[in-house]
C-alpha positions as CSV (number, residue, x, y, z in Angstrom):
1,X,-5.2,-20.8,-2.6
2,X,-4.9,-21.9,-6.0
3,X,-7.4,-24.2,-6.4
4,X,-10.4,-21.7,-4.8
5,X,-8.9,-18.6,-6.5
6,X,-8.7,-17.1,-3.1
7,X,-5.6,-14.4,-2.7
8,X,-3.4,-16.3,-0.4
9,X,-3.1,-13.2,2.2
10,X,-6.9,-13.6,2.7
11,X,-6.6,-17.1,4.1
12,X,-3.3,-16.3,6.0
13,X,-5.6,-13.4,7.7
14,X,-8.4,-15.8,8.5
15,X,-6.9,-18.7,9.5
16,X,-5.2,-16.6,12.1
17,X,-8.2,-14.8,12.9
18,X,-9.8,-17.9,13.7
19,X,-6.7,-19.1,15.7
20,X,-6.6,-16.5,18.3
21,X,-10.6,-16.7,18.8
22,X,-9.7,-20.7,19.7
23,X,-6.4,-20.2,21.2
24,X,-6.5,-17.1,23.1
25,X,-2.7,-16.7,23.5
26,X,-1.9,-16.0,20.3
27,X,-3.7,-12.6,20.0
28,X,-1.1,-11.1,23.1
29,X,1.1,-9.4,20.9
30,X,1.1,-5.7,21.9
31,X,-0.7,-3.5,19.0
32,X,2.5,-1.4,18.8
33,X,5.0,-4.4,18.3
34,X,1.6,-6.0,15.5
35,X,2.0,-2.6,13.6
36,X,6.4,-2.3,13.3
37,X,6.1,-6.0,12.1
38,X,3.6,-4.9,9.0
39,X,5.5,-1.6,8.6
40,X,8.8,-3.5,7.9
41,X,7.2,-6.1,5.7
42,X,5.6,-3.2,3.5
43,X,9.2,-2.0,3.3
44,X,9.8,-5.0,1.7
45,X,6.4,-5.4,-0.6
46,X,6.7,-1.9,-1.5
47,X,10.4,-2.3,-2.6
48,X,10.1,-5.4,-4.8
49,X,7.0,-4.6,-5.7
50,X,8.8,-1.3,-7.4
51,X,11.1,-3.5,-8.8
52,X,8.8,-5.3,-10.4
53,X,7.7,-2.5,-12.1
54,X,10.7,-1.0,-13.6
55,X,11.1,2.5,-14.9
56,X,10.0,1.5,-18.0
57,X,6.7,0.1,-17.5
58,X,6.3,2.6,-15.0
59,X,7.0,5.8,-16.9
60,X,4.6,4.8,-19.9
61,X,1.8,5.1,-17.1
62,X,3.1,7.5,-15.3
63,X,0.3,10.1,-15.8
64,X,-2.7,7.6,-14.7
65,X,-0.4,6.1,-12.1
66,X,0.2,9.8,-10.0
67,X,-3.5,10.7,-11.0
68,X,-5.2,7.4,-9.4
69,X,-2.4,7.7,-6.9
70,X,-3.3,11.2,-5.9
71,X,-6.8,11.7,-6.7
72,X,-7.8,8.8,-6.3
73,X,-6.9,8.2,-2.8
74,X,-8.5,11.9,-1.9
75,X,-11.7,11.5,-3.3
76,X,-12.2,7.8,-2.2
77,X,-11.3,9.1,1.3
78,X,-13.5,12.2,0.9
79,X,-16.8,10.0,-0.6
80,X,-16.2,7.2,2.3
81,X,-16.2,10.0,4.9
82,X,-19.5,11.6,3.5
83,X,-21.2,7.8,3.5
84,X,-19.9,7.3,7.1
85,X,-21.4,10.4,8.5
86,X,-24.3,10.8,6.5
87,X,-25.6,7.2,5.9
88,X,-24.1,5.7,9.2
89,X,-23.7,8.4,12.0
90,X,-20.4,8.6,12.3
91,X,-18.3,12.3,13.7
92,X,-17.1,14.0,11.0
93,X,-13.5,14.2,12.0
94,X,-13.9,10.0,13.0
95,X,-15.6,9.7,9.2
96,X,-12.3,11.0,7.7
97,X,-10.4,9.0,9.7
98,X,-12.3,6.1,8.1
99,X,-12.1,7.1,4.9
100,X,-8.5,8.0,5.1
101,X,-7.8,4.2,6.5
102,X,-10.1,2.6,4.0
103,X,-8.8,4.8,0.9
104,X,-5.7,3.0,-0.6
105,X,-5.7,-0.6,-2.5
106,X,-2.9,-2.5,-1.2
107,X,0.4,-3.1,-3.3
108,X,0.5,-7.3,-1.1
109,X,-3.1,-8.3,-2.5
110,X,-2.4,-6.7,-5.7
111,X,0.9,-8.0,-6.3
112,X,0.1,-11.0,-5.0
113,X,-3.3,-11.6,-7.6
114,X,-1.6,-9.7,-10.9
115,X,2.1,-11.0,-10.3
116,X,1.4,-14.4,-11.6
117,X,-0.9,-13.5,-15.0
118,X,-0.2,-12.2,-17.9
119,X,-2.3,-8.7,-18.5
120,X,-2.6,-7.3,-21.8
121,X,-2.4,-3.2,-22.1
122,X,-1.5,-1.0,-19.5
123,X,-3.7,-1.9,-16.5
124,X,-1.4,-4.3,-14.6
125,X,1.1,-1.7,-14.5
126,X,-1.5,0.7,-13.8
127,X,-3.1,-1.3,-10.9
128,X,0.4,-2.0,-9.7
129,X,1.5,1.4,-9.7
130,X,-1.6,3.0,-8.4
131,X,-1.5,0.1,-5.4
132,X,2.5,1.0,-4.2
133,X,1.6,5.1,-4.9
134,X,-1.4,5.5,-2.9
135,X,-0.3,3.2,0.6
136,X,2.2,6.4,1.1
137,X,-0.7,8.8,0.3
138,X,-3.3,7.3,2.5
139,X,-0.8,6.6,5.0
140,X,0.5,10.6,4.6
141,X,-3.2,11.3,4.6
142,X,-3.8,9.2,8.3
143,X,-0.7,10.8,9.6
144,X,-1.8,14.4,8.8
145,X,-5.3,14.1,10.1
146,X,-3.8,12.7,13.3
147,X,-1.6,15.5,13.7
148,X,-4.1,18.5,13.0
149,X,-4.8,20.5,15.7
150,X,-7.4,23.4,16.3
151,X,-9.9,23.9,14.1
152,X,-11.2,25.5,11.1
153,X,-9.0,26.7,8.2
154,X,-6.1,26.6,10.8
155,X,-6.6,22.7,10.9
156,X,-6.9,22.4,6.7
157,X,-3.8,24.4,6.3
158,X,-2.1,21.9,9.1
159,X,-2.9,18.9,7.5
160,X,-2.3,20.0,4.3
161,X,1.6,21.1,5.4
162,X,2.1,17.5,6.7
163,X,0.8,15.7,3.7
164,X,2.9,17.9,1.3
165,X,6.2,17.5,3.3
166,X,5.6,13.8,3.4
167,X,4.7,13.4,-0.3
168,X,8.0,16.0,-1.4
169,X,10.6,14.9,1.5
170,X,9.1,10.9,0.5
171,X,10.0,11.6,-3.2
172,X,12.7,13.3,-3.0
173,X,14.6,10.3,-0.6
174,X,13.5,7.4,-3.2
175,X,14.8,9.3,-6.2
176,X,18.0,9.8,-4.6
177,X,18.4,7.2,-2.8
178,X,17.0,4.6,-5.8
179,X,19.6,6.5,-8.1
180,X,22.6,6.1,-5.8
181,X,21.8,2.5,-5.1
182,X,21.8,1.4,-8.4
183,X,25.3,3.3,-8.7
184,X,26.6,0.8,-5.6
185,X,24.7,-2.1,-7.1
186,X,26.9,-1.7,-10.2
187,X,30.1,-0.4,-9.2
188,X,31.0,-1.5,-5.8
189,X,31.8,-5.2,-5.9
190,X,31.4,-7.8,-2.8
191,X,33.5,-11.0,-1.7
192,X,30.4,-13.2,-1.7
193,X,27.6,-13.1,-4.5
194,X,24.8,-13.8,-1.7
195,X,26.0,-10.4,-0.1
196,X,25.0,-8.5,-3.2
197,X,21.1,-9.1,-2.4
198,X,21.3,-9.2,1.1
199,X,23.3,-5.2,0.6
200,X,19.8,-4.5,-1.9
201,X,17.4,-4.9,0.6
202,X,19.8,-3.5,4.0
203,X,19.9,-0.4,1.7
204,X,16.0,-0.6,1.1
205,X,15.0,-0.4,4.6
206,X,18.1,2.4,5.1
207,X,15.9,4.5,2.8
208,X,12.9,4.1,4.5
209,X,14.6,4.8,7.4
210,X,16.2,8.5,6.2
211,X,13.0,9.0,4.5
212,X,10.8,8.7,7.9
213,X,13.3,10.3,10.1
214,X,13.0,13.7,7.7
215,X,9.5,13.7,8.1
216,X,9.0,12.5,4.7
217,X,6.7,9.0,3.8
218,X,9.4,6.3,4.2
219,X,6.9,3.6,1.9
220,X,7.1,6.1,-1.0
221,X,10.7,6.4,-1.0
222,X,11.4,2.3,-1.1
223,X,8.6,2.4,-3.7
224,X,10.4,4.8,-5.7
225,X,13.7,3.1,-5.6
226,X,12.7,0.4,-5.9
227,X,11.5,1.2,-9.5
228,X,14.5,2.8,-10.2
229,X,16.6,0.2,-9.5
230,X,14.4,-2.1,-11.3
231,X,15.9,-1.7,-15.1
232,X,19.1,-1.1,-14.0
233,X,21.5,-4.0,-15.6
234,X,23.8,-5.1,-12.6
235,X,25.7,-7.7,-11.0
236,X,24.0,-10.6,-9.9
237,X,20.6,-9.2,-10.6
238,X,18.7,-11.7,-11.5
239,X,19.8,-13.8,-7.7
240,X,18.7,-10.1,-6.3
241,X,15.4,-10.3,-7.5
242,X,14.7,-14.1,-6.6
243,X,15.8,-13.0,-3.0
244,X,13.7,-10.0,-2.8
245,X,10.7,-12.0,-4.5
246,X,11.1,-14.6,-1.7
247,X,11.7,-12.0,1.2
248,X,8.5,-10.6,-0.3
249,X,6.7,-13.3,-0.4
250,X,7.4,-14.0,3.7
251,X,6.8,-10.3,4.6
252,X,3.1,-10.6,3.1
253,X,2.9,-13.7,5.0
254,X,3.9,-12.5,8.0
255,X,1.7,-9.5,7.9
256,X,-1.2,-10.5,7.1
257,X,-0.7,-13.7,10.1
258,X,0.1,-10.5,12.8
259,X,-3.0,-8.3,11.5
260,X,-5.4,-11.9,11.7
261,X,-3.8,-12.0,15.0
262,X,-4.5,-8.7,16.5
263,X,-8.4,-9.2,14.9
264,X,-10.9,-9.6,17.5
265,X,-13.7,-11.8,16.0
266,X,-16.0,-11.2,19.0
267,X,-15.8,-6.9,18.4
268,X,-16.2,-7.6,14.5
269,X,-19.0,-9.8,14.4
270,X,-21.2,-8.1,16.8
271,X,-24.2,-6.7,14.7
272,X,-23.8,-3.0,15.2
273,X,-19.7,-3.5,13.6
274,X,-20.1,-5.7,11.3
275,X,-23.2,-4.5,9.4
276,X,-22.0,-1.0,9.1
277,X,-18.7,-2.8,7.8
278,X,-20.4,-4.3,5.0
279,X,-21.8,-1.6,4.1
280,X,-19.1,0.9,3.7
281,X,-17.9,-1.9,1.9
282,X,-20.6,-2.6,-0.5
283,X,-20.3,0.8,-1.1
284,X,-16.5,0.7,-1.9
285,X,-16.7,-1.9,-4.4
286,X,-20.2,-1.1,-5.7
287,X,-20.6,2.7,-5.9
288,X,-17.4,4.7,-4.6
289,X,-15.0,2.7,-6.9
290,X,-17.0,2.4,-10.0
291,X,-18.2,6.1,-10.0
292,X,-16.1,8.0,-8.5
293,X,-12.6,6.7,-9.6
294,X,-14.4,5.8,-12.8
295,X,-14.8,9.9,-13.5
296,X,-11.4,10.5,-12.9
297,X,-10.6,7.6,-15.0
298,X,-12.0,9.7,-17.6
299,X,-8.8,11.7,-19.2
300,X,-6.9,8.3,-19.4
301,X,-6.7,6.4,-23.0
302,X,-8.0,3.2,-22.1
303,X,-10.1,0.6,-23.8
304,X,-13.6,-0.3,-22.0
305,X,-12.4,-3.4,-21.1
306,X,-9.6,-2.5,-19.6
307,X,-11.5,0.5,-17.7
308,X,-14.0,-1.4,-16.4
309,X,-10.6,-4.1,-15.2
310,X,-9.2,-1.1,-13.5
311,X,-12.4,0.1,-11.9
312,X,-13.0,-3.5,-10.4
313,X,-9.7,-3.9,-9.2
314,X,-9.5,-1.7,-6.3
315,X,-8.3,-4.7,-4.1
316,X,-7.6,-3.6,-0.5
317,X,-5.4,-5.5,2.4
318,X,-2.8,-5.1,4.9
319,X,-2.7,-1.3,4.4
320,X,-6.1,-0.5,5.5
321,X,-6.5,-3.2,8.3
322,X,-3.0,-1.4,9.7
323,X,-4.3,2.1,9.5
324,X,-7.9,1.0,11.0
């Protein structure tokens, strides 16, 4: 990976894409069982990745951050949807659900390629930041599309409920939560010092878990605390982060092996898939991102170098593949 400058999640994805073409067998796992194994490693990317950040880096792009986050994420969806049905034929209801799935940059790719290099200005920790906030806004986005029901403004007013109780109950759960774990992390002590990073992440995943069961997005909460758990000075926190970096590290793996897995080759390369493929993703990289994004990107103080770095960074992965 580091010699063809290839993200190493792209090769773990191929490599077991071409594995289950050759060796049938491997490609059994039921879909349901393929998607809880990449929902609890994006616990984990999401966490660290939050950790990574830091309060600090993350509230002096907090504006551009929530804006790409937000907006971003809507009007990719909305301009992927209009190319599906208009240029490629696609039901309008199936277009969104494309463009809802296609719509977020994923925090394991981008973490992955930007966690290693040194990135003047603010784009790193905008990239970052914009990758971890909009997974839980496409995901809230898939979700409420899936549950609408009826039709007309009936259905908009629907969706639009579901995607603002996950965004507020999602919030609400990693600000808590994040606050109250850093409180354990510095005041409740532990026989062991290995315990104290394998308690950080067990109390991760127990905020996703009391985020989803409220009907709130469980990946924003572990995002969220895990940013504000970040600059918190505690116990053993440098051994924490090592542990999370490494339990990280396998999580990405170990998505992106199930989702090359469950990836018929045969269904993707027939013509009539993988032509229309490349060019919703031509269009991604070449028109939707640049344009688009690049008006919101507008209001933001950026240099043009570091615009144009942002607009050509809208790296996607495990996210997507898992909502398609």
């Amino acid at each position: 990976s580091a010699l063809i400058r290839v993200p190493a999640p792209a090769l773990f994805l191929v490599v077991a894409a071409i594995a289950a073409k050759l060796f049938p067998a491997l490609g059994v796992l039921p879909r349901s069982t393929a998607e809880s194994i990449v929902t609890i490693a994006l616990v984990f990317i999401l966490f660290d990745g939050g950790m990574h950040i830091g309060w600090r880096r993350f509230r002096a792009s907090l504006g551009a951050i929530t804006w790409l986050g937000l907006a971003g994420t809507a009007v990719t969806a909305i301009a992927v949807a209009a190319a599906a049905h208009f240029l490629f034929g696609f039901d309008f209801r199936l277009a969104l659900l494309l463009g809802a799935a296609l719509a977020p940059t994923d925090p394991a790719v981008v973490f992955s390629v930007l966690g290693k290099r040194e990135i003047t200005g603010r784009t790193g920790t905008i990239l970052e930041g914009e990758s971890g906030a909009n997974d839980p806004v496409g995901i809230a986005l898939m979700v409420s599309l899936l549950a609408v029901s009826g039709t007309g403004m009936d259905a908009v007013l629907g969706g639009a409920g579901e995607f603002l109780l996950q965004m507020a109950v999602g919030a609400a759960v990693g600000v808590a939560g994040g606050y109250g774990l850093a409180k354990v992390m510095r005041h409740v002590s532990l026989p062991n010092e290995a315990l104290y990073s394998i308690r950080t992440v067990a109390c991760a995943t127990l905020i996703y878990a009391a985020a989803t069961l409220l009907h709130g997005s469980g990946f924003l909460a572990v995002l969220l605390a895990g940013i504000f758990v970040g600059d918190s000075r505690t116990p053993f926190k440098r051994e924490i982060e090592r542990f999370s970096a490494g339990i990280a590290s396998l999580a990405e793996i170990a998505a992106f092996t199930i989702l090359g897995l469950s990836v018929s080759l045969d269904a993707v390369l027939r013509p009539a898939v993988l032509w229309t493929g490349l060019g919703i993703a031509a269009l991604l990289i070449l028109v939707i991102r640049p344009l688009f994004v690049g008006l919101l990107l507008i209001p933001v103080r950026l240099r043009l170098g570091e615009r144009a770095f942002v607009l050509w960074a809208g790296l996607k992965g495990a996210v997507p593949i898992l909502l398609g």
